[in-house]
C-alpha positions in Angstrom: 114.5 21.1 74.2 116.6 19.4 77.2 119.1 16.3 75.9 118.8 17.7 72.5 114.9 16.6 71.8 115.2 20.1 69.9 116.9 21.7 67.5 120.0 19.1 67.3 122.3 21.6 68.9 126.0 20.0 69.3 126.7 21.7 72.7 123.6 19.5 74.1 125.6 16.8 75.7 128.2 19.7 76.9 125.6 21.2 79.3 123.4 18.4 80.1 124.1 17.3 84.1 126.5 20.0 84.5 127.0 22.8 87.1 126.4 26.2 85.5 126.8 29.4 87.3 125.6 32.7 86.0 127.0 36.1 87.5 123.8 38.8 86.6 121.1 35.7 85.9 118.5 38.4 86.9 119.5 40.6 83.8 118.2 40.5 80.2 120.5 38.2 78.5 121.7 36.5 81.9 118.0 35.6 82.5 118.0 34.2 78.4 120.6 32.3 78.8 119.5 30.5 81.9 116.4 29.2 80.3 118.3 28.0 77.6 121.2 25.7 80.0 117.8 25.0 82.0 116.4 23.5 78.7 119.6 22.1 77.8 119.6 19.9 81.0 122.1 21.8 83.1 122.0 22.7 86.8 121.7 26.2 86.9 123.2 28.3 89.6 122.4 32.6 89.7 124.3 34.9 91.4 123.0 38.5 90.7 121.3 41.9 92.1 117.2 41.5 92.1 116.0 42.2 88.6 115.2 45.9 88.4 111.2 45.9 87.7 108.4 43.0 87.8 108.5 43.5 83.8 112.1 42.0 83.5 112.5 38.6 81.8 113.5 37.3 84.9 110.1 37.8 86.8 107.9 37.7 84.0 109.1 34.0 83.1 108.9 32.6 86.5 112.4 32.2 86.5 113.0 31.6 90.1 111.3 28.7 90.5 113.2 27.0 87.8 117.0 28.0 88.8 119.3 28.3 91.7 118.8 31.9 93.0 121.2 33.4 95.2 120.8 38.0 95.7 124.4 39.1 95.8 126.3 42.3 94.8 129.6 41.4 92.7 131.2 44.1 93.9 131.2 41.8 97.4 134.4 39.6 96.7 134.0 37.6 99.8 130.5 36.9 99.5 130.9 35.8 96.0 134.0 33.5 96.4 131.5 31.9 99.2 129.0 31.0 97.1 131.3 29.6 94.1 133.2 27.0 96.8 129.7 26.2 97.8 128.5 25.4 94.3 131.7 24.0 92.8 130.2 24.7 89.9 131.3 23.3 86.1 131.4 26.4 84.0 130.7 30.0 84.7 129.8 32.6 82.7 130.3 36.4 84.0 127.4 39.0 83.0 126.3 41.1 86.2 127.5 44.4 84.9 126.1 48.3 84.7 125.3 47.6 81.2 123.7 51.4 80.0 125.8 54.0 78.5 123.8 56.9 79.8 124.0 55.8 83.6 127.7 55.7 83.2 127.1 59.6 83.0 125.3 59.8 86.3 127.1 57.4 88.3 130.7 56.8 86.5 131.6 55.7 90.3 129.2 52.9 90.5 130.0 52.2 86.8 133.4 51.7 87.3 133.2 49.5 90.8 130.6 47.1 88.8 132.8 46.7 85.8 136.2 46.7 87.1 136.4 44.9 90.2 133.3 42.9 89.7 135.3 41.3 86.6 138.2 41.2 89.3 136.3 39.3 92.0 135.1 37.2 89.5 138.2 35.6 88.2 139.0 35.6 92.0 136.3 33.5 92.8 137.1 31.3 89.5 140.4 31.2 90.7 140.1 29.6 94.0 137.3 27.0 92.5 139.2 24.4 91.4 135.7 22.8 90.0 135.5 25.1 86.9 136.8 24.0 84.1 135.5 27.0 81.9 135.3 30.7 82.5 133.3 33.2 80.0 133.5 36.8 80.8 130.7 38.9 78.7 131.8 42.5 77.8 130.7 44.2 74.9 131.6 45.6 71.3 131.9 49.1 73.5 135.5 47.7 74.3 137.2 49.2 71.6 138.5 52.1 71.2 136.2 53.9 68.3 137.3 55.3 65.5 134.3 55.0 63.6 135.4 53.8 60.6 133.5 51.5 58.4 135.4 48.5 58.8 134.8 45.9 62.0 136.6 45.8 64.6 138.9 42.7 65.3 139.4 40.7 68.4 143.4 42.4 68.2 142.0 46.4 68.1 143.2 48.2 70.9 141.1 48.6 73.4 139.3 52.0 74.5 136.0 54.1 75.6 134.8 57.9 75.9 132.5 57.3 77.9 132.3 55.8 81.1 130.6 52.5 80.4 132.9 52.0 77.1 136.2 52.7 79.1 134.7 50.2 81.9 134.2 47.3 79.5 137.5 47.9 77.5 139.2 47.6 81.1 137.1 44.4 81.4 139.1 43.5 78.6 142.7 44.3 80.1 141.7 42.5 83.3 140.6 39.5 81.4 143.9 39.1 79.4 145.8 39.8 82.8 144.7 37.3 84.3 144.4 34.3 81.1 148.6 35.6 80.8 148.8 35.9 85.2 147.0 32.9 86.3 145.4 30.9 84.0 148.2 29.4 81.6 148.6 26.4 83.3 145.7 26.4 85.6 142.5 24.1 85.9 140.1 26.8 84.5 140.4 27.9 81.1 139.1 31.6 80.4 137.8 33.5 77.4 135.7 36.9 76.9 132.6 37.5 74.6 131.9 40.9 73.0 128.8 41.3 71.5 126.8 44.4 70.1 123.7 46.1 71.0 121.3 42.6 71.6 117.3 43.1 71.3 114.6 40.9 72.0 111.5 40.4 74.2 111.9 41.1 78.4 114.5 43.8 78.1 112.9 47.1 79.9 115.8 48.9 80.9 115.7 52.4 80.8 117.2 54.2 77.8 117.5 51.7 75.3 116.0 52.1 72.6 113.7 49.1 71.9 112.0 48.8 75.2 111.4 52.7 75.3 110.0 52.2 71.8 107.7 49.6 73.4 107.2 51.8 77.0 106.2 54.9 74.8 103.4 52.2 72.7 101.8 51.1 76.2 101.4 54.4 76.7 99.7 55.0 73.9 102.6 57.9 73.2 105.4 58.2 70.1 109.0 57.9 71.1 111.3 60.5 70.9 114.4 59.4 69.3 117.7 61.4 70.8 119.9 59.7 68.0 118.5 58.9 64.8 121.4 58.2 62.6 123.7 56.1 65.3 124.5 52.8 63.3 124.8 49.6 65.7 124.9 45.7 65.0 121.4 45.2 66.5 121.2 41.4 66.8 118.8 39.5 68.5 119.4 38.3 71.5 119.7 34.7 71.3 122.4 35.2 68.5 125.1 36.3 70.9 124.2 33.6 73.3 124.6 30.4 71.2 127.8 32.2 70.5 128.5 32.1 74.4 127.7 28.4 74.4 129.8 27.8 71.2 132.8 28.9 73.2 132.4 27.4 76.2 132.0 23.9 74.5 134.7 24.4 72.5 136.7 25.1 75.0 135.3 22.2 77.7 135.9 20.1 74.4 139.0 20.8 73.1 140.8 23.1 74.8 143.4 26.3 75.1 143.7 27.5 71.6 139.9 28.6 72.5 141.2 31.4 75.1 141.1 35.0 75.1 138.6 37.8 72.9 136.0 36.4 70.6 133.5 38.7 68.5 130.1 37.7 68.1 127.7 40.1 66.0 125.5 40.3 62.8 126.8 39.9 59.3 129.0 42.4 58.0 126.1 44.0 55.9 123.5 43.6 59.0 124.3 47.1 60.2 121.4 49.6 60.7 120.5 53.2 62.4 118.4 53.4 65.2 115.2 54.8 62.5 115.6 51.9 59.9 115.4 49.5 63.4 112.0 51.4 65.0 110.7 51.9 60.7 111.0 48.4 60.2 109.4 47.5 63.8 106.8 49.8 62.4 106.0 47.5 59.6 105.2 44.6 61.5 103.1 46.2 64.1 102.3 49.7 63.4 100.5 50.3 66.9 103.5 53.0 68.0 105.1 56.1 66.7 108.2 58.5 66.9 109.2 61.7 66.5 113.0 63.5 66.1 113.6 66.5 67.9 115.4 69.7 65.4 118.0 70.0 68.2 118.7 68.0 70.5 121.8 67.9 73.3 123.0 64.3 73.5 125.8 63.0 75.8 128.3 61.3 73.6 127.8 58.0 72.2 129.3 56.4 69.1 127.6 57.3 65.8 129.5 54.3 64.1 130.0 50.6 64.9 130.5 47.2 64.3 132.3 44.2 64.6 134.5 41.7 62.3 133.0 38.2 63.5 135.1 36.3 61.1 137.5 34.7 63.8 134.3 33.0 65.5 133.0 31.7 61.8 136.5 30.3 60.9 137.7 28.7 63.9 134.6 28.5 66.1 132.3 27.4 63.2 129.9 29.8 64.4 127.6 32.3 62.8 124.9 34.1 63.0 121.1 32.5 62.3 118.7 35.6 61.6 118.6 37.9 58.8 117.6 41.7 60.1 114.5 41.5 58.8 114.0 37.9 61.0 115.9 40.0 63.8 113.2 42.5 64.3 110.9 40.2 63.7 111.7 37.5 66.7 111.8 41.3 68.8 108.2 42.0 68.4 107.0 38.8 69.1 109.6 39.0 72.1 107.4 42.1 73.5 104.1 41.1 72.4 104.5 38.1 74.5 105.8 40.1 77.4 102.1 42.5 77.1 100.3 39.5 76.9 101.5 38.7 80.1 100.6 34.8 79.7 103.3 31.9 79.8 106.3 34.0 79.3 108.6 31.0 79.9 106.9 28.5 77.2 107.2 31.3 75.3 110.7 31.7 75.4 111.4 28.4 75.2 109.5 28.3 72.0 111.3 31.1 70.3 114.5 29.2 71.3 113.4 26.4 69.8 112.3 28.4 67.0 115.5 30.3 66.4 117.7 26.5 66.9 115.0 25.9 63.7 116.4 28.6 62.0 119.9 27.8 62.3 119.1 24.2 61.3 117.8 25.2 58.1 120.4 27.2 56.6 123.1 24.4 57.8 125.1 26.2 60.2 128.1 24.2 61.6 127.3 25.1 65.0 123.3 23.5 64.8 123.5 20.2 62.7 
């Protein structure tokens, strides 16, 4: 796919020979989106935690050998404004985060010390690189503050949280937009944040999420007990959000300022499913697993309801989601079957990016042709 021999993407030339540095590379979509800037032709820089199991995308595609990777905690300012002077990297983009809801319960400490001043230390480090030219901080649709209504939420909604992990990322928020208005305005780096909604897809295994304990609970030859049947979310696949990511960073490496600040990137408006209409239709495709709901269960809190208004990244970015649902769940089965297989996880991932590019190439979308 490097130089644009696939898929035509108009970002190609963006990326290609350029310094790219990843915060949380080691992570599900951190480790996505560094096969796809590897594949694009850019130098690819990682600055993360070790991946948490030998089944995360990370390992299982070989990853290391094809990237820059550097262990380091982002809660280390120091050590992470070392390593950006010593890259001088291009463009950055900030994804080491606690990223589960139900951890924030059991360390709200650590939860808060990743997402707050990690986000700090990151536009720290960006700030004392004169090198970068481009800043993307990934948060998540779990910035806002939920009122569960039926409409999505736009980039303007206040920001908010109940839980621990929600309130960390819609502080993520606040810190971003401090520091665009503090130090930013007329600065060498220009800085935006990407919100995106709950993202599937093969070589995510973290714990208490409800795909890869769907796909835990099938190698065990076991059903899945489902805490939360009815909870509606904007399941997209992963790759969706991440073309989004590089969307913005092009735009604004290409053209500039008016590209700052909070962008949405999420299904259609009508792409919105519970958690049982996800695991029935997965069930369709490869009926090898099972699930049953207890009568009554106690659940910590978590939003029933919510989605996002992606309308400001279709009119202004051009951008727009690729996949139907149906093509969503889809992509995430063959994402996991893959991972069982255990054979040529990185061709394979290459293939499905090549495959979703494909995708978005035949239904015309301004971002792809």
């Amino acid at each position: 796919m490097r130089n644009g021999k696939h898929g035509n993407m108009n970002f190609n030339n963006i990326y290609s020979g350029k310094k790219v540095l990843l915060t949380g590379h080691t992570g599900f979509k951190g480790s996505w989106l560094a096969i796809w800037l590897k594949e694009l032709g850019a130098e690819v820089y990682g600055y993360s935690l070790p991946p948490y199991s030998d089944m995360d995308n990370f390992v299982t595609s070989g990853l290391i050998n094809q990237v820059h990777h550097f262990v380091g905690d982002v809660r280390d300012g120091d050590k992470l404004k070392k390593y950006f002077a010593k890259v001088q990297p291009d463009i950055v983009f900030h994804l080491a985060a606690q990223p589960l809801v139900l951890l924030s319960y059991n360390d709200p400490v650590g939860t808060f010390e990743t997402n707050l001043m990690g986000v700090v230390n990151f536009f720290e480090a960006v700030r004392n690189t004169t090198s970068i030219k481009v800043a993307i901080n990934v948060t998540s649709d779990k910035c806002y503050d939920n009122k569960e209504w039926v409409w999505g939420y736009r980039e303007n909604d206040p920001m908010g949280g109940k839980d621990p992990y929600s309130a960390s990322k819609g502080c993520a928020e606040l810190i971003t937009n401090s520091y665009i208005h503090s130090f930013f305005n007329h600065s060498h780096c220009l800085v935006a944040s990407a919100r995106a909604g709950n993202v599937i897809g093969g070589g995510d295994w973290a714990k208490d999420r409800i795909v890869p304990d769907y796909f835990r609970a099938v190698k065990a030859g076991k059903k899945l007990t489902i805490r939360n049947p009815h909870a509606t979310r904007p399941w997209q696949h992963v790759l969706e959000p991440l073309s989004g990511y590089l969307c913005l960073a092009a735009a604004l490496y290409e053209k500039g300022s008016k590209y700052t600040g909070g962008w949405n990137f999420g299904p259609e408006d009508s792409a919105n499913y519970t958690v049982k209409e996800l695991i029935d239709k997965m069930l369709l495709i490869d009926d090898s697993g099972g699930y049953e709901i207890p009568v009554d269960s106690i659940k910590p809190q978590e939003a029933a309801f919510l989605k996002l208004d992606i309308s400001k990244a279709v009119n202004q970015l051009l951008w727009r989601p690729a996949l139907t649902f149906d093509e969503t769940v889809a992509f995430t089965v063959e994402g996991y079957k893959d991972d069982l297989s255990g054979k040529d996880i990185y061709s394979k991932r290459i293939k499905q990016i090549i495959t979703y590019c494909d995708r978005a190439k035949q239904k015309r979308l301004e971002w792809v042709i």
